[in-house]
N, C-alpha and C positions, 0 to 999 in steps of 0.2 A: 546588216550582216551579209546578205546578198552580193552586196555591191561595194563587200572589202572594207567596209567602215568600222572603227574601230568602237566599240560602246563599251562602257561601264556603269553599272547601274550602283545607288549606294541602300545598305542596310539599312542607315540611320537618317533622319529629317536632315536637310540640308539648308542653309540658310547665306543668298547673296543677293546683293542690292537694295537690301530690302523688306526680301522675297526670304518665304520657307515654301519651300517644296519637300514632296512627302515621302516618306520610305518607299523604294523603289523607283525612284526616280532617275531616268537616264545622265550619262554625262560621258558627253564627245568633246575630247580634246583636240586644236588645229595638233599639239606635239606627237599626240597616237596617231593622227594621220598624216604626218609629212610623207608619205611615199604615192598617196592617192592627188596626183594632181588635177583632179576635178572636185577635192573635196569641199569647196562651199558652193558649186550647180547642184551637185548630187544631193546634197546636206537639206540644203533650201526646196529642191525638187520635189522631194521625199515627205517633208514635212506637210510641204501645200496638199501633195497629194492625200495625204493621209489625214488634214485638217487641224494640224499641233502646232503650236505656237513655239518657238525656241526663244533662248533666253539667253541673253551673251554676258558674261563674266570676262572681267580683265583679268582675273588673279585667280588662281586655284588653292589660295585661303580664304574661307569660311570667313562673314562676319561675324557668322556666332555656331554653334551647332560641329557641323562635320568638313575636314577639309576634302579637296580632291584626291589627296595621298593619302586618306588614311586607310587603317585598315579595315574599315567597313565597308569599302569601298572593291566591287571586285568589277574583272573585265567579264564579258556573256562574249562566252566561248561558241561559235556553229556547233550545235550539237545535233549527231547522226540519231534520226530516230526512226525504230521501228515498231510496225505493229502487226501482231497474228491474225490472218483472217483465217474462213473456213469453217472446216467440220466442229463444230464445239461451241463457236464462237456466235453469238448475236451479230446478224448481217444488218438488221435496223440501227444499232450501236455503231457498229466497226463506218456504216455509210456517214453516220455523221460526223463521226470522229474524223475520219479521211474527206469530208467536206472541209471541215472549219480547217482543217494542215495545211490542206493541198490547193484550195479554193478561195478561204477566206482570209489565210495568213499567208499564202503562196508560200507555202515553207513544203518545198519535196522532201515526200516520208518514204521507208521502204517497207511494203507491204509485203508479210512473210507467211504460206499456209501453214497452216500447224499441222500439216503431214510430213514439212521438210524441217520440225524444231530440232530435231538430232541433226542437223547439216548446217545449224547455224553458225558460223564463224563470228563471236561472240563479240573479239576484238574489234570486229568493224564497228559496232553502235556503242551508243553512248546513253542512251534510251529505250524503255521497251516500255511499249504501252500495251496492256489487255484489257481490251473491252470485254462487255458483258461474255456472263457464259457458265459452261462447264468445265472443269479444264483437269478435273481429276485423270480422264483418261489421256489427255494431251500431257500433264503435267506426271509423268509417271517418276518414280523414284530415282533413275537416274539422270531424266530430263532435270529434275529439280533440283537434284545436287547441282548438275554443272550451271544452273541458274542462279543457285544461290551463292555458286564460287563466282563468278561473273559481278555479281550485287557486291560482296565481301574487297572488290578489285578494284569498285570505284561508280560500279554500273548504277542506275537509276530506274526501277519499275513502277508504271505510275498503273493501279489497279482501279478499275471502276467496277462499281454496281457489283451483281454474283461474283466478279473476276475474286472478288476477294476471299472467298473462301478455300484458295489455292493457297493462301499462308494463315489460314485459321486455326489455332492450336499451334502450329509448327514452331520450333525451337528457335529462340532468336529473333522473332517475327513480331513480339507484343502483340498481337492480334485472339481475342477472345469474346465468342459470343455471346451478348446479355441474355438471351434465349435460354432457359431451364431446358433442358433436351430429356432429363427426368419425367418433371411435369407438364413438358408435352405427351412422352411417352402413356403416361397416366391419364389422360385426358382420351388420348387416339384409343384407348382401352375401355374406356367409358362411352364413347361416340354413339354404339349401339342401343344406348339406356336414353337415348336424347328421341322423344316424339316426333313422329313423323312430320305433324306439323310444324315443328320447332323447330328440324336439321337445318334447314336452310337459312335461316335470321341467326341460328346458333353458330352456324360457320362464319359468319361475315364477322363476326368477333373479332377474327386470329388475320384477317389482310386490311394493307391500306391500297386501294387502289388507284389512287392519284389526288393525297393530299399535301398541302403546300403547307411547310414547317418555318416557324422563327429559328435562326442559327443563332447561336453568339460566335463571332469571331476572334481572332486573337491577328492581327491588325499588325503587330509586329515580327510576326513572322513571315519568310518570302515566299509563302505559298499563296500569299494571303491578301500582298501587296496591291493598291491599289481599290480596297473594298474597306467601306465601315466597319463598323463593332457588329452589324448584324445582316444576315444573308437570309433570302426564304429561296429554301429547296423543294423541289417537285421530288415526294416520295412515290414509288409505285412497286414499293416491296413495304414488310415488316422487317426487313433483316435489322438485328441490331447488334454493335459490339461495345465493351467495353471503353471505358478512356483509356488509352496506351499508358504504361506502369516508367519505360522509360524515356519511350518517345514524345514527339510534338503535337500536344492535341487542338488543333488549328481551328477546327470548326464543332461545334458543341452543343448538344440541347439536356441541358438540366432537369428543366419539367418542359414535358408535350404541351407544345401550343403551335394547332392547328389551324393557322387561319382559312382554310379552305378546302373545299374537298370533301371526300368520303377515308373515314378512317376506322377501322371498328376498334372496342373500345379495349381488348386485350392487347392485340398490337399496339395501338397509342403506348397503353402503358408501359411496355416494353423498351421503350423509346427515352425512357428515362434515363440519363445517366451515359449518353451513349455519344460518342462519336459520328461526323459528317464527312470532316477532312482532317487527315491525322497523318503524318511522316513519322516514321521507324529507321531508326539509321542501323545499319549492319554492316559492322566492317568500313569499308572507306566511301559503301554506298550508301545507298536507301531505297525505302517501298513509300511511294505514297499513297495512300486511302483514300479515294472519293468512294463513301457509301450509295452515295445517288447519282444518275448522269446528270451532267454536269451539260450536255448539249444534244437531251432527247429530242430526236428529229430535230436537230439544227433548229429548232425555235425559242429554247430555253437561253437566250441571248449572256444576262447576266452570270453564266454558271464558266462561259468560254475563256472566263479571263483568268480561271483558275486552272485549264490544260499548259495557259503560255508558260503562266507565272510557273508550275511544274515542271517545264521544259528548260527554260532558260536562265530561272533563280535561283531552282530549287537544289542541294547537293552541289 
């Protein structure tokens, strides 16, 4: 995209020569780029660099499966993306978020403090990403409307970790927490009657402090593209939400199963029934869900392929 190139990536498996390749799969036509006259140095440069093998097609009919024209078949548009840093905001998140962009994918992002969110000229992006955080006070009632009218227009928010509690509850948003807030209440009121001895094995109950989950994935969707049926994520909250009622619930855990880690045994449960990676469409946009970071301190390798797929598939 940098370098003018035209890409199209398809929904559906595609099948030529031979060959099936998988959903999500790129496809550069010489006809989308008759204006670029260095487009097979550039083309071949690109790929060596990056270590991809390309695959030549005489015909842009499918021997079997999807053609080039169809319409599962869309172009990946340069999409302007921004992200809030600052007061509110996780500077351990927002740093590695703005590594993988700006470092690992060379994709320039523009980095907005959330002192200036009322000064946003909304038109410009195309993307907004919020890393971890608190964002009730950043996110105040009319910050939110013209956020949510911005999302309704076509816009795209991709929410990580706490960020998501700025559309919990809210109308339109499918977003609802598995967490009883009742019988937490009832619990915090009982804490008192817990022996001295026992407060502290008693609390470790209610956090997971960094254990890794089996996902199930849903593989056909393009959040998603390019990952098996199943994912293991680095948890390092309890937070849990529901499966969205009318959105996409992309990544999944039915029953808790921890392969590693410290996880105490109420929060596990909690975790039942709950979402990982889930898209909400609203209006002509969408929010999408990462419960978990997706690239805690830039070492969580396998989690990074699901901020691109976000950016440049997703809406």
């Amino acid at each position: 995209l940098q370098h003018k190139i035209k890409v199209r990536f398809s929904e559906n498996e595609l099948g030529f020569g031979g060959k099936t390749f998988a959903r999500g799969s790129l496809i550069i036509t010489r006809s989308d780029n008759k204006a670029n006259p260095d487009f097979d140095k550039t083309l071949t440069q690109i790929a060596n660099e990056m270590g991809r093998q390309l695959y030549a097609s005489p015909t842009s009919f499918a021997d079997k499966l999807t053609d080039f024209g169809s319409q599962y078949v869309h172009v990946i548009k340069p999409k302007k993306v921004a992200m809030l840093q600052g007061e509110g905001t996780s500077s351990l998140n927002y740093g590695a978020l703005w590594h993988f962009f700006e470092t690992q994918l060379k994709y320039p992002i523009t980095s907005i403090n959330t002192n200036d969110i009322g000064n946003i000229q909304w038109s410009n992006y195309d993307v907004l990403v919020l890393p971890e955080g608190s964002y009730k006070s950043i996110l105040n009632e009319d910050a939110f409307k013209t956020l949510e009218a911005w999302i309704n227009n076509g816009g795209e928010v991709i929410a990580i970790g706490n960020a998501l509690t700025a559309f919990e509850g809210k109308e339109g948003f499918d977003l609802v927490s598995n967490i009883d807030k009742k019988a937490e209440k009832e619990n915090d009121s009982l804490g008192n009657m817990i022996p001295y001895a026992q407060r502290e094995l008693e609390s470790t109950k209610h956090f997971i402090t960094g254990g890794i989950y089996k996902v199930t994935i849903d593989n056909t969707h393009p959040l998603a593209f390019g990952y098996g049926d199943t994912y293991f994520s680095l948890k390092r909250s309890g937070d849990s939400y529901s499966f969205l009622k009318e959105g996409y619930n992309v990544g999944y855990i039915k029953e808790p199963e921890s392969v590693s880690g410290f996880s105490g045994e109420t929060a596990k449960a909690a975790l039942k029934n709950s979402i990982v990676f889930a898209e909400a469409k609203k209006g002509k946009g969408s929010v999408v869900y990462m419960v978990d970071d997706v690239s805690f301190r830039s070492f969580w390798q396998n989690g990074k392929l699901f901020l691109a797929n976000a950016v440049f598939f997703v809406n």
